[in-house]
Every structure is written in structure tokens, then in C-alpha cells.
N, C-alpha and C positions, 0 to 999 in steps of 0.2 A: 423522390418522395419527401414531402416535409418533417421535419422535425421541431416537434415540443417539448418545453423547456418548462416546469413548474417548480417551482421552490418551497422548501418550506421550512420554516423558524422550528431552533432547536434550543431549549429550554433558555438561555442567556447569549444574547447577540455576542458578548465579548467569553462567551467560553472554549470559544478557538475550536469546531470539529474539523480533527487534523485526518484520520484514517476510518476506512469502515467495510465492514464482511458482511453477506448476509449467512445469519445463524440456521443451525438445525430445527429454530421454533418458527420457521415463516418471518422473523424479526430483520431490521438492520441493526447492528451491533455498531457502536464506535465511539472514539478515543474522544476528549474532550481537554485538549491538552492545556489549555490555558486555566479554566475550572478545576481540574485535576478529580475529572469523572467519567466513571463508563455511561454512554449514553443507548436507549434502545428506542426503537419506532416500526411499527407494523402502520407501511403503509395506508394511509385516511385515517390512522388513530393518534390520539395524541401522546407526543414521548414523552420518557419517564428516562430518570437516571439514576446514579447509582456512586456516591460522593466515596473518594478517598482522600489519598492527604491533596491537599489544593497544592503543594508544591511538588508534587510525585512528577509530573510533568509523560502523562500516559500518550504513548504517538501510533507503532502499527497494534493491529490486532485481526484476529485470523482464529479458524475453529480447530481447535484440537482432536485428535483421533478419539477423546474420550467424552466428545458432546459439548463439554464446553467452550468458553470465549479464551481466549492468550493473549496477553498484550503486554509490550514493555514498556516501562516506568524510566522515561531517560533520565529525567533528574533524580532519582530517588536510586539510581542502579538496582531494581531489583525487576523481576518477571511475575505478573499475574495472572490472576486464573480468576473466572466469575461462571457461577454453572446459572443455567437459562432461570434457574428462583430466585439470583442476585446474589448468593454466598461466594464471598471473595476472600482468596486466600494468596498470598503474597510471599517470593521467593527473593530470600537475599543470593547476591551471587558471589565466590571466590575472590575476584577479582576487584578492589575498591574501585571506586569513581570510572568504571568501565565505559557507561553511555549505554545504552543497549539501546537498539531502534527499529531493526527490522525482525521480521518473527515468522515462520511459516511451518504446517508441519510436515514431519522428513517419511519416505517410505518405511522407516525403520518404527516406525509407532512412538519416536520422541517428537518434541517440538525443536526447533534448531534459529541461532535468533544471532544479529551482528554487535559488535561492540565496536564501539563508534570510535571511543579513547582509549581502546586498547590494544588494538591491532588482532583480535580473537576473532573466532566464532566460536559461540555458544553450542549447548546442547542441553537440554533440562528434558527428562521423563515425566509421564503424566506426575508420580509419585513423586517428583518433585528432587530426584538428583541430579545435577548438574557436572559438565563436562565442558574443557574450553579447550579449544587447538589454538596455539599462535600461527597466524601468517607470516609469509614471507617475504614482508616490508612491514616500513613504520613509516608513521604518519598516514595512513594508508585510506582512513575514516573508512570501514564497512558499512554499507548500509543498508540497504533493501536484500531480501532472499527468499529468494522459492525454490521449489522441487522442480527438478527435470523429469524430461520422460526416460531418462538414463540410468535411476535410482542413483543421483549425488542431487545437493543441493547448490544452486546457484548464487550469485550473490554481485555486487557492484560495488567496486572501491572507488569513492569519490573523488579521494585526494590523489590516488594512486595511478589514477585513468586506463582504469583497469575491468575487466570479468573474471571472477574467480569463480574455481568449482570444488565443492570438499565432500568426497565422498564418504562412503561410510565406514570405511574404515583410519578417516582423518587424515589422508593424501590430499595435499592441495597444490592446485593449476590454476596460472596465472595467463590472461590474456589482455595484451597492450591494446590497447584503444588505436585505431592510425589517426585520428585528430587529436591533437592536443586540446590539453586541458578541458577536453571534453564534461567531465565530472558527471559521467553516471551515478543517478539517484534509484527511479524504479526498476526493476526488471518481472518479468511473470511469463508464467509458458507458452508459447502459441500453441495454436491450432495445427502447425504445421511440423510441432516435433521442436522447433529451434526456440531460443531465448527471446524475447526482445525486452529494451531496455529504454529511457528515456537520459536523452546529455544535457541536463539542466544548464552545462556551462555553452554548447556549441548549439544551440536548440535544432536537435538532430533527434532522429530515435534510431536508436541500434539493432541488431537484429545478430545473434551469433547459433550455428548451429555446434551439436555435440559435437564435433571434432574439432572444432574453435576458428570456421570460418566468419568472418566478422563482415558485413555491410552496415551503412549509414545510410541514413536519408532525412537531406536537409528538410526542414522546417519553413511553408513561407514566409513566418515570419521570425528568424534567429534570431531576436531578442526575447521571444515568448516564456523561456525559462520550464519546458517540462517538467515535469516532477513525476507523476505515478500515470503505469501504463497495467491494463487489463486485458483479458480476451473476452471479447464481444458475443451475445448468442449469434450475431448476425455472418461471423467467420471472421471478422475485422479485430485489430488491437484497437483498443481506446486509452487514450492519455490525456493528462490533464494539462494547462497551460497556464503556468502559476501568477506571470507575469501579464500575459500576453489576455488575463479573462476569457477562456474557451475552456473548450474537450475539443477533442479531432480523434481522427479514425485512421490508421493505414490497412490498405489491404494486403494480402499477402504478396501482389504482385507491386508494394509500395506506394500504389495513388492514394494522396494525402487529403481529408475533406474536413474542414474544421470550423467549429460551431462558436460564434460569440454567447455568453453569457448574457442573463438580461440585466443583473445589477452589476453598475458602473465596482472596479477594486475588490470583487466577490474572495479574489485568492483560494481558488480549488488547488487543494492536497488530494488526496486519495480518492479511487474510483471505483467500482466494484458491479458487477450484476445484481443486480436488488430479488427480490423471493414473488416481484412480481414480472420479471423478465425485462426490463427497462434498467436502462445504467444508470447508476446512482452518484453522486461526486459530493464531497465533504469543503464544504465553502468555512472558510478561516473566521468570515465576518457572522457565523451563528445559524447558518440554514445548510442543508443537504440539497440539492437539485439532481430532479427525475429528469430524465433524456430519454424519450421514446419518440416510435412514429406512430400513426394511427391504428397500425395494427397491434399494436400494443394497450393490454386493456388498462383503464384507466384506473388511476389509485382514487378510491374512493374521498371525498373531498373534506376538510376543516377548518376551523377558520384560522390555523396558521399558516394556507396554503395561500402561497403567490403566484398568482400564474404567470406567463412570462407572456 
């Protein structure tokens, strides 16, 4: 069945949309890292955004248990919060010049988030108190983290070439990578109970379940450079190809199906299911691209849409 590919421009071509959730209002939520803004878009409407400091440098974001938006601020090391009216409030964290970059919330009713230059994971309550565990390596860069179906949260160490798991009571497990230098970026739950992860350095996507058995599955094209992988309404993971200009899909049984982008250098970061059931992908050069098929209803249309 074919696939459609429409684009659409998000307030400033060079404000970088790096990551994106869809929110509890019908909305897409996301990061505007270059700008150093929260951006929002109710599919066929036009976006609006939401300015902090232009050097804060905002990357993942994700919904909190308490309705609103959570997102880390790498360059500014601090954790935000924006509830769906746009009031933003801003958490400094313990730890100086940590990095913070991935964010997700934990079954425990906090949000739980990686520190990139510190070798930590995070932990911040709605109320805003914070908690950091050291890992058990340096240099390690943490980066992406989500919730398992295990009650711990998952996570990818880049430099580390690694999957870690830290449960809720701050126990942390380490799983080696069998390719080198792999350097896991995204991870997020499957469908199937297990992890899957994207190796931006070996373009492979991983796949680990809770007892920490780990499978790979190459890439046809290993220079593509992954970066953030999703689960699909359709049963499929979807990931983005940073390098490589696509999204692709694996099934659970691993067959790999991947889609070119229509603008040549688009640079997709982050991917997510949009509030209209079509995957959504955050293009670096200033537009979001919808990916659906026909049976997918269509986003009503404006004139910053590009069809592909």
C-alpha cells in the first residue's frame, strides 16, 4: 500500500525541530532547539510557539502524569514544564553543566530524564524535586529513556555501547552492545513487551528484551545514521534516518521497509504518532513531516503544507 509523505513549515526554517509528542489537547508539542522554543501544531492549523531563553538549547519532550509538556533544556542544564495555556516553569538541577537530553515519564508518577555529561540519571516529581543516581561508567553519554513494561526505566549509553535499566528503587544494569561502537541513541517500548533502540554509529536497530537478550538488525543502508525509533499504530517500530533522509519501519519479525524523504538534507530527529494516527517526524531544516497511508484521514490542509 502506498505511502504519503506531506510536510509542513514550522514557524522559522532555521529553528531546528529537534523532538515531538502528541499532547493531551489533540496538539503536537515539540522542541525548537535551535530557536530555543516550545513549538505546538493541531494538525491543518497554523503553529504557534512559545520563546525561552534562545540559548536554553530545548531537545526531547514527553507528557508528564500531570497533563502537561516536560522537556530538557541541554544547554541551559535545567528541566521544563509548559501546561497546554503555555505557562512555563523551569527547574534548575543539582548537578552543574550535566547536559540533560532524554526525558520520559516513569510508572512511579515522576518524570526521570539522562544527563549526557554526567554520567546520572535524573529523576524530578511533578512538584518539582529532584533526584540523580550515578552510573556505573564515565564517559558513558546517557541519552534517550523510556519506561518498560517491567516498571524500570530504560535508557542508551552512547559512548558506553551500552542498554541500561534503573529501576525504581535506583539499581542499575548494564547491557554491552555485541557490535562495537554501535552508539545507541533512541530507544522506546515495543509492541512486543521488548526494548528497541536505534545504533546511530553501526545503522542497525536493536531490539533487547527484559532479561537482557539483545538482537541487531542491520540497516540497508549502514551509513543512514538512526537516531529516534517509535511504535507504530500499525504493530511496526518506526525510526528516523538522520543521515540517510528517510523513516523506515521493522516488524517484529525484523523485515525492514524504509521511506525516502521528499526534501533533498531534511535531517529527521524525532518521530512520534501524531493525535491524528499518522507518524509524525521533526525535520532539523524547519518543518514536521506526516507519514501515512490512504487509510489514514487526512490533516486538514494550509498554506504551509508541502505535499510531497
Amino acid at each position: 500500500m502506498p505511502v504519503l509523505v506531506e510536510e509542513f513549515a514550522v514557524i522559522e526554517r532555521s529553528s531546528g525541530p529537534y523532538a515531538l509528542v502528541t499532547g493531551p489537547d489533540g496538539a503536537l508539542w515539540f522542541t525548537l532547539v535551535h530557536s530555543g522554543s516550545i513549538g505546538r501544531l493541531v494538525p491543518g492549523e497554523e503553529p504557534t510557539s512559545h520563546q525561552l531563553d534562545p540559548e536554553c538549547g530545548p531537545t526531547v519532550i514527553t507528557v508528564g502524569p500531570d497533563g502537561a509538556l516536560w522537556f530538557t533544556e541541554h544547554r541551559a542544564h535545567h528541566i521544563g514544564r509548559i501546561t497546554l495555556d503555555g505557562k512555563i516553569t523551569e527547574f534548575a538541577l543539582p548537578t552543574a553543566k550535566c547536559g540533560p537530553f532524554g526525558i520520559a515519564a516513569g510508572p512511579d508518577g515522576a518524570l526521570w530524564f539522562t544527563e549526557t555529561a554526567a554520567d546520572r540519571i535524573g529523576r524530578i516529581t511533578p512538584d518539582g524535586r529532584v533526584a540523580e543516581f550515578p552510573l556505573p561508567a564515565t564517559g558513558a553519554f546517557p541519552s534517550a529513556i523510556t519506561a518498560g513494561a517491567d516498571d524500570g526505566m530504560w535508557f542508551t549509553l552512547n559512548q558506553a555501547n551500552a542498554i541500561g535499566r534503573i529501576g525504581m528503587d535506583g539499581a542499575v544494569s548494564l547491557h554491552a552492545l555485541p557490535t562495537e561502537s554501535a552508539a545507541p541513541v533512541g530507544i522506546a517500548a515495543g509492541h512486543d513487551g521488548a526494548l528497541w533502540f536505534a545504533e546511530i554509529g553501526a545503522g542497525q536497530i536493536g531490539r533487547i528484551t527484559l532479561d537482557g537478550l539483545i538482537t541487531e538488525f542491520p540497516l540497508p543502508d549502514r551509513t543512514s545514521r538512526p537516531h529516534a525509533i517509535t511504535p507504530g499504530s500499525d504493530g511496526n517500530q518506526w525510526f528516523t534516518e538522520w543521515a540517510g533522509n528517510r523513516v523506515g519501519s521493522i516488524a517484529p519479525d525484523g523485515t525492514i521497509t524504509v521511506l525516502d524523504l521528499p526534501t533533498a538534507g531534511s535531517e529527521p530527529h524525532g518521530i512520534t504518532v501524531g493525535p491524528d494516527g499518522a507518524l509524525w517526524t521533526a525535520l532539523e531544516i524547519g518543518a514536521l513531516a506526516r507519514i501515512s497511508s490512504p487509510r489514514t484521514p487526512a490533516a486538514r490542509r494550509d498554506l504551509s503544507a508541502r505535499p510531497a
